[in-house]
N, C-alpha and C positions, 0 to 999 in steps of 0.2 A: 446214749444212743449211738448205736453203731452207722458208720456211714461209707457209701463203698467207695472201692477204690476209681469205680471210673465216673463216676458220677460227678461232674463241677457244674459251677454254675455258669451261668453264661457272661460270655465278655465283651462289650463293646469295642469294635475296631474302627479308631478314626480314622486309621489311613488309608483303610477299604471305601469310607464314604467318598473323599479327596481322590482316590482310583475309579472311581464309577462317575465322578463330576466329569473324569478326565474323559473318559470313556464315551460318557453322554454328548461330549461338545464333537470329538471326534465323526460319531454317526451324524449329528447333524451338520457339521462341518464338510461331511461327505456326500450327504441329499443335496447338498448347495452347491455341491461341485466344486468345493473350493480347498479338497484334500481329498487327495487320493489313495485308495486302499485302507478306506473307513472298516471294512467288513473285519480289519482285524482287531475291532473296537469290538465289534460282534463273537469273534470268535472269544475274545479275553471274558469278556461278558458269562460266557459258557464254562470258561476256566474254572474264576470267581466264585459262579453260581452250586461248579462240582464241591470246588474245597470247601465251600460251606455247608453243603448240605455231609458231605463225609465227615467232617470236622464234628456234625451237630447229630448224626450214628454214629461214629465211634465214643461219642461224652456217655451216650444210653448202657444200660446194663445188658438191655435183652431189645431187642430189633424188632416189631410187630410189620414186616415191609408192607403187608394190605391197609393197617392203618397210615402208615409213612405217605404210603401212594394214595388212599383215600384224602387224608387231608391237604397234601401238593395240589391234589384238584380242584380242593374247594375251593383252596388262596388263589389260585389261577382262575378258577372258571366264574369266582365272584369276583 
């Protein structure tokens, strides 16, 4: 069986989860008033959210972006 070149499987990053705990305590840390310039908790958030989703198109062979964008919706809007 032939198998392509850009095709891998997916990989767990634990030190993504340990950045997103950080991230989470930061936002709330910031509603509380008790650190200031939480929003760049938010903005890293956004960072994150790109390299993953680029990281997980460029693994694909071929790009369906209306499928891409139809299912981002569903995970969001469910």
């Amino acid at each position: 069986m032939k198998e392509s070149l850009f095709v891998m499987e997916k990989k767990y990053y634990k030190h993504l989860d340990i950045f997103r705990a950080i991230l989470c305590i930061a936002v709330l840390l910031y509603h509380l008033n008790m650190l200031s310039g939480g929003f760049l908790a938010v903005c890293c958030f956004f960072v994150l959210s790109g390299y993953l989703t680029t990281k997980s198109l460029l693994s694909k062979e071929t790009v369906d972006l209306k499928k891409h964008y139809v299912s981002r919706f569903k995970k969001v809007y469910i």
